[in-house]
C-alpha positions as CSV (number, residue, x, y, z in Angstrom):
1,X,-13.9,4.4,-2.9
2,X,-13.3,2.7,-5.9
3,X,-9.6,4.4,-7.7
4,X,-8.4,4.0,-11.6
5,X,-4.4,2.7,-11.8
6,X,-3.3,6.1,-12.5
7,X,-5.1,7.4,-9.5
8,X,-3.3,4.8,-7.1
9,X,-0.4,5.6,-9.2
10,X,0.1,9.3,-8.1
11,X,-1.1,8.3,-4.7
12,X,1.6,6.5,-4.2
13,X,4.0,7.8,-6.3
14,X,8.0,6.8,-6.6
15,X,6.8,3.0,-8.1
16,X,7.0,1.8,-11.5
17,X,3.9,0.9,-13.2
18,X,5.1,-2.6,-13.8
19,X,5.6,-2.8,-9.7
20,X,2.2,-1.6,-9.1
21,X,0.7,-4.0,-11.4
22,X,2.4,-6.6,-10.0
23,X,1.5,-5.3,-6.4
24,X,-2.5,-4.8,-6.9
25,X,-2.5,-8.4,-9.1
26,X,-0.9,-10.0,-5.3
27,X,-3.6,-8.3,-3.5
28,X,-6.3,-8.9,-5.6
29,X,-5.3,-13.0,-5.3
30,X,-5.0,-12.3,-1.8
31,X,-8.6,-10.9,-1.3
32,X,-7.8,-7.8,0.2
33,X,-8.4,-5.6,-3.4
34,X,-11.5,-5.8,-6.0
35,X,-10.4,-5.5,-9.6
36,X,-13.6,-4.4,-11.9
37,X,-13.1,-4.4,-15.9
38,X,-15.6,-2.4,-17.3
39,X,-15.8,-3.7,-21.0
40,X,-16.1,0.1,-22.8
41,X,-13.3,1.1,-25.3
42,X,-10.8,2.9,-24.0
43,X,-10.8,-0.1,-21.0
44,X,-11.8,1.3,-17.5
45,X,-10.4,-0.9,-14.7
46,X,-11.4,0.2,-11.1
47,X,-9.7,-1.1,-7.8
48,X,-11.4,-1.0,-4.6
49,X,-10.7,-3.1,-1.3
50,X,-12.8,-5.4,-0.3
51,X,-13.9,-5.9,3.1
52,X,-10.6,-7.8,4.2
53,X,-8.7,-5.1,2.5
54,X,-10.5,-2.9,4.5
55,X,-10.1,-4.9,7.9
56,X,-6.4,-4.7,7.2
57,X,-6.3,-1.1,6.5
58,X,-6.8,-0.5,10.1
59,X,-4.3,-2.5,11.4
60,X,-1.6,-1.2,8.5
61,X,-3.1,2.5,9.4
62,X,-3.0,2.2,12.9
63,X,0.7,0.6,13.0
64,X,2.3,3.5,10.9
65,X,0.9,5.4,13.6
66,X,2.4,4.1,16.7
67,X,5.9,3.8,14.1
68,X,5.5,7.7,13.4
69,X,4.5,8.1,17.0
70,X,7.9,6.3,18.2
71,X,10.2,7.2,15.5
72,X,12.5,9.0,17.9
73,X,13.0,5.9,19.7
74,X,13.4,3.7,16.9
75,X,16.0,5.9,15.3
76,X,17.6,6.1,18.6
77,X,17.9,2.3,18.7
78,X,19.2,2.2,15.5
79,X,22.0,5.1,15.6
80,X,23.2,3.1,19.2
81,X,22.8,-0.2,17.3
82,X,25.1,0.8,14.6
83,X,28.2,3.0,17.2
84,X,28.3,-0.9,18.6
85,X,29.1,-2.2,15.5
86,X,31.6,0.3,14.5
């Protein structure tokens, strides 16, 4: 579904506009997002992902899942990682 910026904004919520802009610009140059200007006054800009974008949101969604499904473990690496070090 397509989203506004200040949609995506919230959603994500804790970056800066600027970074976001930045962000979506990369992905839209990278295929995976559609940016759509509608030429009205005040501007309406939509965002959608296109159907690499959505190809890759599986693969991103499923890989926090097996992350959040092993975080024990990966925490557990990291705790004895860092006692070797010390």
């Amino acid at each position: 579904a397509p989203h506004r910026f200040s949609q995506l904004r919230r959603a994500v919520g804790g970056v800066s506009e600027r970074m976001l802009a930045q962000t979506l610009q990369q992905l839209e140059a990278d295929g995976f997002v559609l940016r759509v200007a509608h030429d009205v006054v005040p501007p309406h800009v939509v965002y959608s992902l296109t159907p690499l974008g959505q190809q890759a949101a599986v693969h991103v969604t499923a890989l926090v899942g097996w992350i959040e499904g092993n975080l024990p473990e990966i925490l557990s690496a990291r705790v004895a990682q860092n006692d070797e070090a010390a």
